[in-house]
N, C-alpha and C positions, 0 to 999 in steps of 0.2 A: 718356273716354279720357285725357285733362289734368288727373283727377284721381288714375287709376293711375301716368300718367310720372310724378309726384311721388311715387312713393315707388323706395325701393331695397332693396338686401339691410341696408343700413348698418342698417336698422330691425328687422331681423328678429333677435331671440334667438338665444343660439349655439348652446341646448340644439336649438332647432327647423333651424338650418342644420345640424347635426350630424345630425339624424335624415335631412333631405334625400341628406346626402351620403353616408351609409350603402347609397344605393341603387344605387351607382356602382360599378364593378370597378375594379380596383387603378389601372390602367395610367389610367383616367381622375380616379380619386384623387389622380395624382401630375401629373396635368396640370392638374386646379384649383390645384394649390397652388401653380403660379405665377402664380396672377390677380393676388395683393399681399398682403400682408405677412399681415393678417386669416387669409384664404382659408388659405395656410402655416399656420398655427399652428395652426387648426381642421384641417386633415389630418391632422397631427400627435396630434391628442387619439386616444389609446390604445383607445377605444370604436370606433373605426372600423377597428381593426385586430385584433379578438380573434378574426376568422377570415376568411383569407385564402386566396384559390383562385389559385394562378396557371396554374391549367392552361390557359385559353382563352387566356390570352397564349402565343404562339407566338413559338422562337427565344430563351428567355429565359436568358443567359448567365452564366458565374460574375460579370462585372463587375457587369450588373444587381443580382444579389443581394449583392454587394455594399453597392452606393448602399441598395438597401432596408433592408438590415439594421442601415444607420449611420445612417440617417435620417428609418426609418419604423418599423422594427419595433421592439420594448419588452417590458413588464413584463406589456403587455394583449393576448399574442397567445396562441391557446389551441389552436386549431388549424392547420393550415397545410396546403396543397395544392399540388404541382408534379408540372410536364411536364418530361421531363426529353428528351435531345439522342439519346437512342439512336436512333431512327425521323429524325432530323432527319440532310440531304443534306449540312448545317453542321459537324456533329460536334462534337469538342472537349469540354473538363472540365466539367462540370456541376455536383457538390459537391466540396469541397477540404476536409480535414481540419479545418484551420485558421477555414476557414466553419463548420465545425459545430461549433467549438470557440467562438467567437465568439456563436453559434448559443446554448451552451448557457446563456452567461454573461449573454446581453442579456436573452434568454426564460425566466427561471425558472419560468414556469406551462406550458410549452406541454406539453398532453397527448395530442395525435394529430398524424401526420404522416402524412401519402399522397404518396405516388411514384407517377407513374406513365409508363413506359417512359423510365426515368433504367436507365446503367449506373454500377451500385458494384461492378466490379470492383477500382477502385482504391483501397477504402478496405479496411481491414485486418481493419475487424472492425466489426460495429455496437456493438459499447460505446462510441464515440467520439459517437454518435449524444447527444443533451439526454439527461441523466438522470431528467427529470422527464417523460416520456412512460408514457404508459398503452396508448397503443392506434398501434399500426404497420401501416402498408396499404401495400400491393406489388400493384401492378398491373402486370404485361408487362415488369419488369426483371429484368438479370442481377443476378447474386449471385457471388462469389468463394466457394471452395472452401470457407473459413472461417469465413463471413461471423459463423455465430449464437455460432459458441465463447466463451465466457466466459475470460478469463486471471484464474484467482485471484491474490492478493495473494502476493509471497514472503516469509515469516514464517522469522526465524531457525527452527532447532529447539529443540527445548526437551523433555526427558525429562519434567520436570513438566506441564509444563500443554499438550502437545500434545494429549494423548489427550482434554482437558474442551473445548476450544476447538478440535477438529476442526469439530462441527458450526457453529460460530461463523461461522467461516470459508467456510461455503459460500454462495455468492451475492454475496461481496463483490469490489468490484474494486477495481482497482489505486489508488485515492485511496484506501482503508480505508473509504470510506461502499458502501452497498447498493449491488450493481453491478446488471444490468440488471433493473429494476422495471417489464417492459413486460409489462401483463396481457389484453392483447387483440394478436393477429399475426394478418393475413388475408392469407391470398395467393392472389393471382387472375392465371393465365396468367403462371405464372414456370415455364416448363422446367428454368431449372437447378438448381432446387431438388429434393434428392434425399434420402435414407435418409441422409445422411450429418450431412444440415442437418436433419433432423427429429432422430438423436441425441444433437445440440449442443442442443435447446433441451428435455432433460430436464434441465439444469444450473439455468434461470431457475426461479427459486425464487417467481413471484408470475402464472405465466402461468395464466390460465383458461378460455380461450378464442381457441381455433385453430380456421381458416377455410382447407382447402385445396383450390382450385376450379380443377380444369385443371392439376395439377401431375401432371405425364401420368410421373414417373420414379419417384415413391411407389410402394412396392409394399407387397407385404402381409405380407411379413418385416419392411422396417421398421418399419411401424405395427406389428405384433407386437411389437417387442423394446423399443418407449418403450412401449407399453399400464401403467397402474400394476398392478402387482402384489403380491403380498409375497413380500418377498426373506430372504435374510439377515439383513441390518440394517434390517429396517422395509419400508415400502413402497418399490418404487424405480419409475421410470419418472417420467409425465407425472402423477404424483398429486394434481397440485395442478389440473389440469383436471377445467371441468363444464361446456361445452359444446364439441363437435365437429363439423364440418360437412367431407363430401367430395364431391365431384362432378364429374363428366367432362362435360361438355354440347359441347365446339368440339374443330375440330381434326382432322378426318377423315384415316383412315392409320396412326395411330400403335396400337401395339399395347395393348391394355389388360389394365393389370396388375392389377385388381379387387383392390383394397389395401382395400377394407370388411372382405376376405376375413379381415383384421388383427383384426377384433373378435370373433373367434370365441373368443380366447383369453380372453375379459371384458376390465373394466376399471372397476376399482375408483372407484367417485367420481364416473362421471361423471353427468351427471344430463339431458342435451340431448343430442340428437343430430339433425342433419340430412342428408340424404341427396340425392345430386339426379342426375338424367343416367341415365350407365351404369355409377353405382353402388350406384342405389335397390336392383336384383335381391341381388349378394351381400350388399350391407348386412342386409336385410331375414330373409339367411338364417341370419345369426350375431347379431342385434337380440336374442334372447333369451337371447342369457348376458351379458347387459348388466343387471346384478342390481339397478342403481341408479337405473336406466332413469326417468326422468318422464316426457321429452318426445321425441313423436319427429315431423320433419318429413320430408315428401317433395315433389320439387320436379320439374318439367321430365322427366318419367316418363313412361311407357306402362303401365297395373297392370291384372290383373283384380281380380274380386273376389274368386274364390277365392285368390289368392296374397296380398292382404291376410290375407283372414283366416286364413289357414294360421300367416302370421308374428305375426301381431295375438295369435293364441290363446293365448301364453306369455307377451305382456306384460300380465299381473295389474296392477302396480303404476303405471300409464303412468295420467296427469294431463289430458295434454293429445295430439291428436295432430292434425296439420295437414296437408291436402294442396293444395298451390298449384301450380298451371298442370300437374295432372296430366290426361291422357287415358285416360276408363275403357276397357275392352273391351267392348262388347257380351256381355250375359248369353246363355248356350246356352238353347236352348227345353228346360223343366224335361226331356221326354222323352231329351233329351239327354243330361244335366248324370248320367252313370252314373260319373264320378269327383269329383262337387262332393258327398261326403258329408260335411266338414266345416261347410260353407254349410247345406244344407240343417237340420245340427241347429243352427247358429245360430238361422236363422228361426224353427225349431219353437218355441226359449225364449222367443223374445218374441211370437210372437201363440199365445192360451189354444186358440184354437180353431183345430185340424188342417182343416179347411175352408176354405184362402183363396179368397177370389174370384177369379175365373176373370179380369174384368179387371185387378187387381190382376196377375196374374201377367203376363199381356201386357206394362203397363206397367213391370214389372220388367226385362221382355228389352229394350225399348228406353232405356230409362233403367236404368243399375245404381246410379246412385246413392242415390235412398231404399230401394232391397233392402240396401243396403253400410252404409247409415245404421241399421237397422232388426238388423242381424247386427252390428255393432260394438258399439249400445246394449247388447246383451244380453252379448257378452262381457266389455266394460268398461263399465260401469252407473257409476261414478265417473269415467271421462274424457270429456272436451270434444272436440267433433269441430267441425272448422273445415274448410269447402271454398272454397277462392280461387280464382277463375279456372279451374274446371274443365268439361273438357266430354268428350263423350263420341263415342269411334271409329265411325266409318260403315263397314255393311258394305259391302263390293266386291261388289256381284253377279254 
């Protein structure tokens, strides 16, 4: 024991006290570092701050982030996570322009930001937001009317060269550099987010993937009218997306606007699509003029097998398809099944022999899953079937 009190941290390497203190949340990062002068300076090293949560810090105020942003945060932050004051009995300003301005000039690498239940009704617009952000997360905040609108640059006119530099000009903001370069947007339980804000972010010239989960004012005219298409002048719409995710799961009461209802018209490009809730059904019904189609997920559902494969049967071209925390429906006894004509010539193509065994079929009614496996094989003989978390509906006697 007299020969461990003889030693101290003074001994220990700074790379090794650096890995220690990596395992520490912010709020106790900033409380080592007034142990002494060492301990400071070691906080400070830019590896312990390339991704920071502060969501389980609660109460955390514009002051706070402040002191962090002048004292902690740097060139090595890469992600960042906050709770913001919406839900808090506290209230008061949470981000200030001026912070994110600050924000962008400290942080030149930061590429994901998560919010979660912050109000940005006060900010003007997220262009002000780091220009070097890739991927934006919105969990249970508000959003102002305008929030996604792009303000292009005002460029004199010019008879000559307007018409070559129209296209130039799109995507650029108000500095003259690339304006919003966010190619990942997920929003989870933002209400106020509507058709209006889904047609402000056919302007962002580099988005590829949008994530709208619980955005209960979506309808299926708006996702209609961003869908890429060809227009006029080329393709117009969200063309530059290739994965999509929608899903209603929380929230009981509100009307639902079945805005999957939106993919019936196609859409060009995209190449993923997820589905989840009480949007799996209409998704699933318009999934087939989706010509580009690889990937399709389904998530937190209720499905037979016949409505699989009814939808399954036109996507030829599909890679991969996944089904996580879905609930099958018990298979009808075959005597039954006087509408599953689809199913049943599935299964014909993939066993040679018109004779299946009798317990085989039993086992199908209670388990639909290797029946589902066995009719999908034979439809898409090229796609991956992945089951997560699935289990199967009990009948009610």
């Amino acid at each position: 024991m007299d020969v461990l009190n003889g030693y101290n941290l003074d001994y220990f390497p700074e790379n090794l006290l650096i890995d220690i203190l990596s395992f520490l949340g912010v709020r106790e990062l900033v409380r080592a570092g007034r142990v002494c002068k060492r301990w400071r300076r070691l906080v400070k090293d830019q590896r312990l701050w390339r991704v920071v949560d502060l969501t389980a810090w609660k109460g955390v105020t514009s002051r706070i982030l402040w002191v962090l942003l002048r004292q902690y945060l740097g060139c090595g932050l890469r992600c960042l996570r906050m709770r913001g004051l919406l839900l808090s009995a506290r209230g008061g300003t949470f981000l200030s322009e001026s912070w994110l301005k600050a924000l962008s000039t400290k942080c030149p690498r930061l590429r994901r930001l998560c919010l979660l239940h912050a109000d940005l009704r006060s900010l003007p617009s997220c262009q002000i937001l780091p220009p070097s952000l890739q991927v934006l997360e919105l969990r249970g905040c508000e959003l102002p009317r305008g929030f996604f609108e792009q303000t292009l640059p005002t460029v004199p006119p010019n008879s000559d060269s307007e018409a070559t530099t129209s296209r130039e000009r799109v995507g650029k903001g108000p500095s003259g550099h690339s304006g919003i370069t966010i190619e990942s947007l997920i929003l989870n339980n933002v209400p106020s987010f509507t058709d209006q804000h889904l047609q402000s972010l056919t302007s962002w010239q580099k988005l590829s993937h949008l994530e709208l989960r619980d955005t209960f004012r979506i309808t299926a005219n708006g996702l209609r009218n961003c869908a890429a298409k060809d227009g006029v002048s080329g393709v117009e719409g969200l063309f530059r997306l290739r994965k999509l995710e929608l899903g209603i799961t929380g929230r009981q009461g509100y009307h639902l606007q079945m805005a999957s209802l939106g993919l019936g018209s196609g859409w060009l490009g995209l190449e993923e699509l997820s589905l989840g809730g009480k949007e799996v059904g209409p998704g699933l019904l318009c999934a087939s003029r989706l010509k580009d189609l690889k990937r399709l997920c389904l998530w937190s559902c209720t499905l037979s097998n016949l409505q699989i494969c009814k939808s399954c049967r036109m996507l030829r071209g599909l890679s991969r398809l996944e089904f996580l925390d879905v609930v099958f429906q018990p298979r009808q006894c075959p005597s039954e099944e006087g509408n599953a004509e689809e199913e049943q010539d599935g299964e014909e193509a993939v066993s040679e022999d018109n004779g299946t065994n009798e317990n085989q079929r039993k086992q199908d009614v209670v388990d639909p899953i290797p029946s589902l496996r066995r009719t999908l094989g034979a439809m898409l003989p090229c796609c991956t079937l992945v089951f997560t978390n699935c289990s199967v509906q009990s009948n009610a006697e």
